[in-house]
N, C-alpha and C positions, 0 to 999 in steps of 0.2 A: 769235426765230425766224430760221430760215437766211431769204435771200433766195429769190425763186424763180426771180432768174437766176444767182446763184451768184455776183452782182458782175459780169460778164460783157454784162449786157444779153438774153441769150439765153434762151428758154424751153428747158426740160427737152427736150421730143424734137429742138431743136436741139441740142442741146449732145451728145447721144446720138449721134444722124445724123453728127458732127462727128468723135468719138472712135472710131468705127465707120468712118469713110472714112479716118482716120489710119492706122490699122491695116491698112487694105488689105482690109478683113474685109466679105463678103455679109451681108442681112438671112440669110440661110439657115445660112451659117457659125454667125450668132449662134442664132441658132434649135436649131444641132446643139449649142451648146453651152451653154445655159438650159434644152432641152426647151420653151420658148414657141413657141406657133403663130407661123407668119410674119406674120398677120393683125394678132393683138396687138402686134408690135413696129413693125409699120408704124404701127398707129391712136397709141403712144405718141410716134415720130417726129414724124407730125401732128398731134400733140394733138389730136386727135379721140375725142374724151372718148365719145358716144356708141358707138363701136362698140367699148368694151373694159368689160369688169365693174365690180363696187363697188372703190369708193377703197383698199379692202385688198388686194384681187387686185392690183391696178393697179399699185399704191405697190410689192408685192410683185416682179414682173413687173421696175418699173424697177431696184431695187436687184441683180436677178439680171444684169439687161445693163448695169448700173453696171459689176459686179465684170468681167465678161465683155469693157470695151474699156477699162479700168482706170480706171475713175474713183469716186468717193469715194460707196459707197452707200448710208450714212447720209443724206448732204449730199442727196444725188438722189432718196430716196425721202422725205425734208422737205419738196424743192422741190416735187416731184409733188402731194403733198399739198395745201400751197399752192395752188398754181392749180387744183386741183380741189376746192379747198374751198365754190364758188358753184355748183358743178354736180352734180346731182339725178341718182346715177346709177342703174344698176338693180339690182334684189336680187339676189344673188350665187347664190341658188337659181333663176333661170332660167337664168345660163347654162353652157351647154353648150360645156364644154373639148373641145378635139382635139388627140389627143396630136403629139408635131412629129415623133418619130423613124419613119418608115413601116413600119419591121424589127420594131416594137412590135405592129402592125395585121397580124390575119390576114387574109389575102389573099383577096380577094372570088370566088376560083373553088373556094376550100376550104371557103367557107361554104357555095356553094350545093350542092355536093358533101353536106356533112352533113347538108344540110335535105332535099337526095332520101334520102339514105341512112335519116334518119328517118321522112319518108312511108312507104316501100319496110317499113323495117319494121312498121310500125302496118297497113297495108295486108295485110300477109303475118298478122298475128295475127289481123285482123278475120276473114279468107276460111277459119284456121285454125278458130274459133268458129263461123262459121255453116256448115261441113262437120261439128262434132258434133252443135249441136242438128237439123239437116236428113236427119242421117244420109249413107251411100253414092251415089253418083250414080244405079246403075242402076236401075231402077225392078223392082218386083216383079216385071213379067211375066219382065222378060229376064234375072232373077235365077233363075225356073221354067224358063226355055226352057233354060239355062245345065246346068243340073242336070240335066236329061233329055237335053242332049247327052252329059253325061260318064258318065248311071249312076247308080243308086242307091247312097248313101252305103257306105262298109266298116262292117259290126256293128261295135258297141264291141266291145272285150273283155273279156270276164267279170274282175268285181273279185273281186282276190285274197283267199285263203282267209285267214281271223283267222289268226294266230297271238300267242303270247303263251302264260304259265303260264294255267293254269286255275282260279280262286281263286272257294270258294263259301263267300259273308259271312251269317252271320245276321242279321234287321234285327230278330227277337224270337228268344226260345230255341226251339232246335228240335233235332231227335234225325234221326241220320242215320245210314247207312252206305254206307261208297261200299268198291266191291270189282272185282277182277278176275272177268271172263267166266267163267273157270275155277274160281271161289269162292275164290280169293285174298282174302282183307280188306283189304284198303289203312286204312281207320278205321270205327272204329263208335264212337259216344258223341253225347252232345248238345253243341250249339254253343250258347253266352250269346249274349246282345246286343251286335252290334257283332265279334263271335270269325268268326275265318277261317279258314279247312282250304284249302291250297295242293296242286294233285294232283302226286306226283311226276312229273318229266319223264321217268322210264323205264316208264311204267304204258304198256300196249297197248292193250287194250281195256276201260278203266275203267268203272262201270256205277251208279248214283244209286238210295238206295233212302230215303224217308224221307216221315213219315206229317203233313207240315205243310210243304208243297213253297212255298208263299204268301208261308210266313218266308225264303226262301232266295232272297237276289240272287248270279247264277252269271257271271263274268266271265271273257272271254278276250284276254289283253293288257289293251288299255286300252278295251276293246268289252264293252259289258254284253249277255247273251245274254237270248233270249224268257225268260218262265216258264218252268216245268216240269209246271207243272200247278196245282190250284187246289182247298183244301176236300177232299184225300181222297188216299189213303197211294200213292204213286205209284213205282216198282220199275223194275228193268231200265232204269234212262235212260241212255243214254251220255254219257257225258263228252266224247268226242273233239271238238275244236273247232268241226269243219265240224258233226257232229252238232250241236252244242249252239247255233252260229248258224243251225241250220236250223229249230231248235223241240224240241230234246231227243228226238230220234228215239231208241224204245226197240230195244235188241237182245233179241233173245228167248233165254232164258238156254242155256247148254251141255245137251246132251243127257245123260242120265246115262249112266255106263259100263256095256257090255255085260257079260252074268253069262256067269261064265266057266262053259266046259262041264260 
């Protein structure tokens, strides 16, 4: 085993101290150039074993400021060993490294900057959640008082009239006839189950005649219209949409033609 004065007489943080004032070179110099806290390279100087970590940090530590004022790092982290071979040091998990370069370390005005900036937001989401569940500020009366200053609300406006084809499905067979005002036929026969009669888009005044109205679902666009009626033969219906979403309002048939003189 190496000596652990190297032949020399000297212990390890002498011989370091040594190589280190040859050079001209600061504990701090060494520090920028191992990354070692200054602390540690002092306590290895003074061999004060107590205030630097387990024998592997340690041994570690010397061999980087070995290389760092040129001396043989092997040799130095032996010797180190050596002499810290009868000394009880501490577990390597209590201590708490600081790193040496300060350009590494964010700057203690940009921390506390982020820690409001995070308050600020937690703060802003909380007040955001208790203005949903609590509701509005104003309170009911001055929400009535509010309303009576400006007037009674604008009516809605009347919702727009269906539009769409007019499509009458059977849901059991049923016999129909659907015709112009004028006695035009547009169709007459029976509808199956599940069968559609689509009214054409040029019909004017279309008109429903069929003696089982109960079978007969009457849609316009994509809107299903009232019944037509129910249990009894039911004539004259209009077809026309607004008719038909009003309840199949009947038109009363064409007059007949006057006898001529």
């Amino acid at each position: 085993m190496v000596e652990a004065d190297g032949g020399t007489g000297a212990r390890v943080g002498e011989r370091l101290r040594a190589a280190r004032e040859q050079q001209g070179a600061s504990l701090e110099d060494v520090a920028a150039r191992t990354r070692i806290p200054t602390r540690h390279l002092e306590s290895l100087e003074a061999s004060d074993w107590s205030r630097l970590p387990a024998t592997t940090y340690s041994v570690g530590f010397a061999k980087s400021y070995a290389s760092a004022v040129g001396l043989d790092r092997n040799e130095i982290g032996e010797a180190l060993r050596a002499e810290m071979a009868g000394y009880s040091t501490k577990p390597a998990a209590s201590e708490v490294f600081e790193p040496a370069d300060p350009a590494r370390v964010m700057p203690r005005w940009l921390v506390i900057v982020a820690v409001i900036g995070v308050i600020a937001v937690v703060a802003g989401l909380l007040w955001a959640r208790q203005r949903e569940l609590t509701g509005p500020d104003d309170p009911p009366a001055a929400a009535a008082s509010q309303a009576a200053a400006t007037g009674p609300a604008p009516a809605a406006a009347p919702a727009s009239s269906p539009s769409g084809p007019v499509v009458i499905t059977a849901n059991e067979p049923a016999w129909l006839q659907v015709y112009q005002q004028d006695g035009t036929s547009l169709f007459q026969g029976e509808l199956a189950a599940g069968q559609s009669y689509q009214l054409p888009a040029d019909a004017t005044a279309p008109l429903l005649k069929t003696g089982k109205p109960e079978a007969l679902r009457i849609s316009v666009g994509t809107a299903d219209a009232p019944s037509v009626g129910s249990g009894t033969t039911v004539r004259d219906v209009s077809l026309l949409p607004a008719d038909l979403m009003r309840g199949g309002a009947a038109t009363p048939p064409a007059p007949p033609p006057a006898a001529a003189p």
